[in-house]
N, C-alpha and C positions, 0 to 999 in steps of 0.2 A: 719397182718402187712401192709395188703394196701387196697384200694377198687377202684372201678371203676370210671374211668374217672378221675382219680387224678395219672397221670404216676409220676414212680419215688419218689414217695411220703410212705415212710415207715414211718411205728409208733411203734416203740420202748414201750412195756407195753400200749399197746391202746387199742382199744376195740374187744374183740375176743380172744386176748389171757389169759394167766393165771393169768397175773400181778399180781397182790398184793398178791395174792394166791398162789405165785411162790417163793422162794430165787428172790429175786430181782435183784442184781448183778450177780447171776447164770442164769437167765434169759436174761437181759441185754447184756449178752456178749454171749449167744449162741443164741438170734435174732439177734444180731451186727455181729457176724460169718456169717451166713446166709445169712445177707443181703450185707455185703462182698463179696461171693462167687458169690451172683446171680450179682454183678456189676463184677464180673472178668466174668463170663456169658457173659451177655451182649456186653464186650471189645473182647473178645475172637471173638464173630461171625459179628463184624461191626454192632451192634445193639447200639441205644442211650436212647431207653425209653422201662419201662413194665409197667402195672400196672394191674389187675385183671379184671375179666367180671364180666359179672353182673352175670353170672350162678354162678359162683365160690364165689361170693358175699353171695349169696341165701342159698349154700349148706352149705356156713361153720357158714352161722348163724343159718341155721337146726339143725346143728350139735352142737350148743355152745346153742340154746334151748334145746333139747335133753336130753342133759349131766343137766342143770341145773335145768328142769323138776323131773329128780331125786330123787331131792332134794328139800330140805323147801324154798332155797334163793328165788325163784321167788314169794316167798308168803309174806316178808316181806315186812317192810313200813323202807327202809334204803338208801342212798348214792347209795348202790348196783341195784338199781332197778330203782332209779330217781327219787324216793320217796319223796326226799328234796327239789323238784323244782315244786314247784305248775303249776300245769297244765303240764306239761312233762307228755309224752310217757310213762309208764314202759314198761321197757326191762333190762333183765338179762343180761349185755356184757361180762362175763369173763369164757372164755375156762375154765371149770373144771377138763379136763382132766390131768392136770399137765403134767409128762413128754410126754404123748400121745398126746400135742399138739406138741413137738418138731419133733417126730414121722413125724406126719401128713406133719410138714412143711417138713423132708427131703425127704419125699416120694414125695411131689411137684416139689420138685428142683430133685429127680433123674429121672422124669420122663420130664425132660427138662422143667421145670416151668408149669407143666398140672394144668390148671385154670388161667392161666394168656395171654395175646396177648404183643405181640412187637411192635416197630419201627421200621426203619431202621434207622441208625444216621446220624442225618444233619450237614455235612460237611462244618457248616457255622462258618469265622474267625473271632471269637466276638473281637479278638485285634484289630482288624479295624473298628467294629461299634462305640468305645470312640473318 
């Protein structure tokens, strides 16, 4: 749901997770929970920004290879792969693990967002930069 160097920046069915392979409104609202929770996070400790490292970047695309290695998807010529865009990369983006990606993500958030760095929040009063 986010990568590095892009704070505050969540993605809703993006790439890494189960999207299209998921209930998609069941999906949708338990990443929107999530990303909920981690913004009362945030408020809770005077913090204004998170966004992921680059390790935590690395490891969860090991892991969303991995899982998709498994399987035939990373061998086809489709959408799924990038297949449809001449000269594109191929790469497999969608977490197979279905609810094991949910998993994953709340063990992030219980271990105080482990794979992600903070901010501190800038206590700057945007009503007065208009």
């Amino acid at each position: 749901m986010a990568i590095a160097d892009f704070p505050n920046l969540f993605m809703i069915h993006g790439p890494g997770s189960p999207s299209v392979l998921y209930n998609m409104p069941l999906g949708a609202e338990r990443e929107t929970e999530w990303i909920g929770n981690c913004v009362q996070y945030l408020r809770e400790r005077g913090l204004g920004a998170i966004e992921a490292t680059p390790d935590a970047e690395k490891d969860w695309d090991k892991e969303v290879n991995e899982l998709a290695n498994e399987t035939l998807y990373p061998l086809t010529d489709s959408w799924y792969t990038g297949a449809n865009i001449p000269g594109k990369p191929r790469q497999f983006c969608v977490h197979l693990g279905g609810p094991l990606y949910f998993q994953r993500i709340s063990e992030a958030a219980a271990k105080d967002y482990e794979g992600f760095v903070f901010e501190e929040e800038n206590n700057v009063d945007v009503s007065a930069a208009s």
